[in-house]
C-alpha positions as a printed NumPy array, in Angstrom:
array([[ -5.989, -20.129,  -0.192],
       [ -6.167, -18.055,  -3.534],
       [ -7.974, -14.509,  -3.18 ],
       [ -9.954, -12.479,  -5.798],
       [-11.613,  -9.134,  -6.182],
       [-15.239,  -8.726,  -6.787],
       [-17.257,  -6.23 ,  -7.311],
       [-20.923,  -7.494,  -6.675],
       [-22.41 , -10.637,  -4.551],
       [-26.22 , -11.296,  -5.349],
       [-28.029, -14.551,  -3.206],
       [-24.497, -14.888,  -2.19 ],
       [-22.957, -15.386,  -5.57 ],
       [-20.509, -13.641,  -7.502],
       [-18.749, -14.036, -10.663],
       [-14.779, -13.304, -11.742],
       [-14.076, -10.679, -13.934],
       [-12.877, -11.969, -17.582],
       [ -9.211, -11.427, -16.31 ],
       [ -9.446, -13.544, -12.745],
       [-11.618, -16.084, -14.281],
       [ -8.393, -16.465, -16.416],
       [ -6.278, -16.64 , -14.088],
       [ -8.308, -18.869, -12.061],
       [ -8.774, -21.209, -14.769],
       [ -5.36 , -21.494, -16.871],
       [ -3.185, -20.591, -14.49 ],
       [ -4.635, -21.72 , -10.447],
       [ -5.941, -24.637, -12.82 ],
       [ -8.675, -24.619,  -9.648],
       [-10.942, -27.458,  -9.613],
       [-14.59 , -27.387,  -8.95 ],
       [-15.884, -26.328,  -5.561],
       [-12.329, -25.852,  -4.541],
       [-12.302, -23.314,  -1.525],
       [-11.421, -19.576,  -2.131],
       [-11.448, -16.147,  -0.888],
       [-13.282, -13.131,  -2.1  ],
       [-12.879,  -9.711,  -1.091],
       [-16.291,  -7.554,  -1.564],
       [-16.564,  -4.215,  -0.278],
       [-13.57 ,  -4.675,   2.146],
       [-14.905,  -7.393,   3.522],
       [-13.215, -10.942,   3.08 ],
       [-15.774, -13.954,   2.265],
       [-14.842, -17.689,   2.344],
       [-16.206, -19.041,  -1.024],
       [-16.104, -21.87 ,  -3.45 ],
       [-15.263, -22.161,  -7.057],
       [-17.222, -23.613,  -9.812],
       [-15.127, -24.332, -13.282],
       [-18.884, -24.286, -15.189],
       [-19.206, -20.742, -14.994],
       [-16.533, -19.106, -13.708],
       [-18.903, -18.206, -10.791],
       [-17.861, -18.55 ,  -6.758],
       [-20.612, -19.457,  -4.088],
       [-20.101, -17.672,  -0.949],
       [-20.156, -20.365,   2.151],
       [-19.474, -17.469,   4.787],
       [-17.439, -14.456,   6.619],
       [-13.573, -14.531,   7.406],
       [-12.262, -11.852,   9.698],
       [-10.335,  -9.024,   8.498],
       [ -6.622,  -8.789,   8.153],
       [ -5.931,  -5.187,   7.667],
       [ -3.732,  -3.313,  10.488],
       [ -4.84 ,  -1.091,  12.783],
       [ -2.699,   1.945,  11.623],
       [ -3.586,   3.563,   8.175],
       [ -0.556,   4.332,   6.719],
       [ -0.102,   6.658,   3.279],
       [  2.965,   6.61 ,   1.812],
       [  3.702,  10.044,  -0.139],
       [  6.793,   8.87 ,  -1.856],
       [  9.16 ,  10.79 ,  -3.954],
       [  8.519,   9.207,  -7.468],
       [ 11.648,   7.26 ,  -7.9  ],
       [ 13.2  ,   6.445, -11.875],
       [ 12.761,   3.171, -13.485],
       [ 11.3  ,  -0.229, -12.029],
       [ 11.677,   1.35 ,  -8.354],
       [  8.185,   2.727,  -7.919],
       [  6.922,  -1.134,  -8.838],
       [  8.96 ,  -2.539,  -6.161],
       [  7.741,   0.145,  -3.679],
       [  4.313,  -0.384,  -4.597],
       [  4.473,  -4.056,  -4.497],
       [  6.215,  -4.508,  -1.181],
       [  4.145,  -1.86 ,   0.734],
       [  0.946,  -3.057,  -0.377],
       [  1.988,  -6.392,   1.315],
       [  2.96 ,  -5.22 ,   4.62 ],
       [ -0.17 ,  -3.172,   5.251],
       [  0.016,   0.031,   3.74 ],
       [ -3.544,   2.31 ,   3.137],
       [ -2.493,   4.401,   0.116],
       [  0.752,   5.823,  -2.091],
       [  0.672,   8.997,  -3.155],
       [  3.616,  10.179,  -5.638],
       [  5.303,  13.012,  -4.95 ],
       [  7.255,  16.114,  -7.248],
       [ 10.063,  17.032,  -5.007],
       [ 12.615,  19.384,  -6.197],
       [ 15.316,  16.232,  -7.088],
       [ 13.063,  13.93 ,  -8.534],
       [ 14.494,  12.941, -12.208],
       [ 10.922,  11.39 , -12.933],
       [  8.528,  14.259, -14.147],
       [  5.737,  11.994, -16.329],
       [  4.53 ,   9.885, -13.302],
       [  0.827,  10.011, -14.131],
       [  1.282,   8.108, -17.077],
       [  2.364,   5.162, -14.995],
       [ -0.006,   5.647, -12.18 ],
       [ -2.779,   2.584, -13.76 ],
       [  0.742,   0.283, -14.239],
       [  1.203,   0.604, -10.468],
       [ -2.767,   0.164,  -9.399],
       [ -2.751,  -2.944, -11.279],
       [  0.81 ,  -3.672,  -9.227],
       [ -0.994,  -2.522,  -5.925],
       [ -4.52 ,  -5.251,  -6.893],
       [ -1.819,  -8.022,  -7.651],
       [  0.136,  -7.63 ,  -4.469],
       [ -3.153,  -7.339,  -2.566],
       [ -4.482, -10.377,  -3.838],
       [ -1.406, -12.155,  -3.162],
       [ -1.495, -10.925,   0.399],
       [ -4.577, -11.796,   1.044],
       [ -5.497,  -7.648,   1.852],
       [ -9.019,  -6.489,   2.512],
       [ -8.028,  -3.23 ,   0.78 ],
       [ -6.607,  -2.721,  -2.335],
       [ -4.084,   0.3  ,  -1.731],
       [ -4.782,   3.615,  -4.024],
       [ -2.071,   4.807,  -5.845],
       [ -2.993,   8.415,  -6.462],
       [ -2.177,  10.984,  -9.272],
       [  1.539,  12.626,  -8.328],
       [  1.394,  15.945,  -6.349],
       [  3.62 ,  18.792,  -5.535],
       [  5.392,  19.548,  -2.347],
       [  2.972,  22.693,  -2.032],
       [  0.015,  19.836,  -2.01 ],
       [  1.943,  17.834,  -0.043],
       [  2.162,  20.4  ,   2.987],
       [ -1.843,  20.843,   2.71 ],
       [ -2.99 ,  16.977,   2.951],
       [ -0.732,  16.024,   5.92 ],
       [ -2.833,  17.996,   8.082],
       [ -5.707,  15.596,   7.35 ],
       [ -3.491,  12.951,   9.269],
       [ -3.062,  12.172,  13.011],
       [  0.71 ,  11.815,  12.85 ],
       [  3.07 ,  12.66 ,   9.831],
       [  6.963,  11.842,  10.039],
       [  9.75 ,  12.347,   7.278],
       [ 12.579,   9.733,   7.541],
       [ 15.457,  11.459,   6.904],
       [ 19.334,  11.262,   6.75 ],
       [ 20.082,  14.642,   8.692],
       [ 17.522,  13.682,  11.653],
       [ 19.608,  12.646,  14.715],
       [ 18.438,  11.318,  17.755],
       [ 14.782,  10.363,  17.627],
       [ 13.969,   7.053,  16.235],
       [ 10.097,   5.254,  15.635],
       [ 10.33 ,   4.216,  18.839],
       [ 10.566,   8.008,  20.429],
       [  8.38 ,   9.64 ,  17.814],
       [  5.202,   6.774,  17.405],
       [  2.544,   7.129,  20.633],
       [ -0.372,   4.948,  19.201],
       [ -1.556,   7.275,  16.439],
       [ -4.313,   5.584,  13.928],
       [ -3.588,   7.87 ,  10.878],
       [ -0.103,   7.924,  10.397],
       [  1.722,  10.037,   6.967],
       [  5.046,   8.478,   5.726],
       [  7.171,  10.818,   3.591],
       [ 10.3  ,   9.508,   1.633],
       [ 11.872,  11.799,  -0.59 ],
       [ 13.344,  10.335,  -3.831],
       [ 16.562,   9.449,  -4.892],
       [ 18.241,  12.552,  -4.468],
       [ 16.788,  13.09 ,  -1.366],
       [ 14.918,  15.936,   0.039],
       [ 15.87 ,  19.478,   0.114],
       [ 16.004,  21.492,   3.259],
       [ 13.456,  23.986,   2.26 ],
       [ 11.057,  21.499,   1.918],
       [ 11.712,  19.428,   4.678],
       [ 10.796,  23.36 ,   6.337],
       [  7.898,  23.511,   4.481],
       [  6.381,  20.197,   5.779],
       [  4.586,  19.839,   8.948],
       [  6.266,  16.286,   9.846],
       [  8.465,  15.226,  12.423],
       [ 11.803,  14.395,  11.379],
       [ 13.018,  11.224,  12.334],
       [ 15.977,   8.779,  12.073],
       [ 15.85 ,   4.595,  10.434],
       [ 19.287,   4.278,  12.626],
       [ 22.672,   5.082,  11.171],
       [ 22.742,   3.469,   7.397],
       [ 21.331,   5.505,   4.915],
       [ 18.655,   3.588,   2.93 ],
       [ 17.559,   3.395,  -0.501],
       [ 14.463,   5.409,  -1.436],
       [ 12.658,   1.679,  -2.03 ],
       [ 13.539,   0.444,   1.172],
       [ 13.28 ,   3.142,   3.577],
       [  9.066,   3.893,   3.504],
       [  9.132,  -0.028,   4.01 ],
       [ 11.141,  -0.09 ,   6.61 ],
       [  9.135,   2.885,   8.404],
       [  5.65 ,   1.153,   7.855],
       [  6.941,  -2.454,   9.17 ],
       [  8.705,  -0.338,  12.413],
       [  5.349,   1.099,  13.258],
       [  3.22 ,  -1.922,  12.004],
       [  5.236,  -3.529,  14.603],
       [  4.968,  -1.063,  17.195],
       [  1.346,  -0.572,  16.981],
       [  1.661,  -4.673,  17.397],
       [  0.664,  -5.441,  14.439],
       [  3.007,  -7.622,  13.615],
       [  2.664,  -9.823,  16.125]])
């Protein structure tokens, strides 16, 4: 079943934006009164399509799909096409928010400028997905930032290749906030892993890509929390 974004439902109507109403019509090629999703609000509607006016009728409520754990992802902005792919593939597991980070290695120093490239990235993944949520990917901050917002979080841990010993499965007790920090291609430094109130923790004994190891740390506790299930 396709999904699309809307942004207001009136006598339980709603119409595409120019851009989904597009899509819908040259690309879905949908046919009249063919059955949809919407997503209003956070709240997923069953709907139908009409090809007159680009409008959808909404026929009634579908139950939500979005995981029990909020995760953020503050990810160390990684060079070239690797912040799409992390994006992309974390807004399909489950993931609440991204939030770029400036650690001391990072090569990429102009990430605002691609920040509404990767919200469109996180809306196209989410629709894909069939998300409730559309994942925020937030301006870049510094490491000093960073060390101030994880105490708005229930649980923060720091994958990392130095950790030894305690794994997701040690370290994850149920928490409903949960802060995911992944340093970029160089890595993190030691002074800032000091500066961070997170719990180190191991992703076993390979080291992992930047791109693939917040992914890897969401699914483990997507599928500890059971959400995977």
């Amino acid at each position: 079943m396709h999904s699309f974004y809307i942004d207001i439902i009136h006598n339980k109507k709603a119409i595409l934006n120019k851009e989904d109403a597009h899509h819908a019509r040259r690309v879905l090629r949908l046919k009249d009164g063919e059955e949809i999703a919407v997503v209003s609000n956070g709240i997923r509607y069953s709907a139908k399509y009409s090809t007159e006016d680009s409008a959808v009728y909404i026929t009634g409520k579908l139950p939500s799909n979005e995981p029990q754990v909020k995760i953020t992802l503050y990810q160390g902005f990684a060079k070239g096409d690797r912040m799409d792919y992390i994006v992309q593939k974390c807004t399909e597991i489950g993931v609440n928010a991204i939030v770029p980070v400036y650690f001391s290695r990072c090569v990429v120093q102009d990430a605002d400028k691609k920040i509404p490239r990767l919200n469109r990235i996180a809306r196209e993944a989410a629709s894909q997905s069939q998300r409730n949520v559309i994942p925020t990917v937030h301006n870049a901050i510094s490491v000093e930032m960073l060390a101030e917002a994880l105490a708005e979080h229930e649980q923060a841990i720091i994958p990392w290749e130095e950790a030894k010993g305690k794994g997701l499965r040690q370290i994850y007790k149920g928490a409903k906030d949960v802060a995911i920090i992944i340093g970029p291609e160089g890595g993190i430094a030691p002074e800032e892993i000091n500066m961070l109130q997170a719990e180190p923790i191991t992703l076993g004994q390979r080291i992992l890509r930047t791109e693939t190891a917040g992914l890897v740390a969401a699914a483990g506790i997507f599928l500890l929390s059971g959400d995977l299930e």
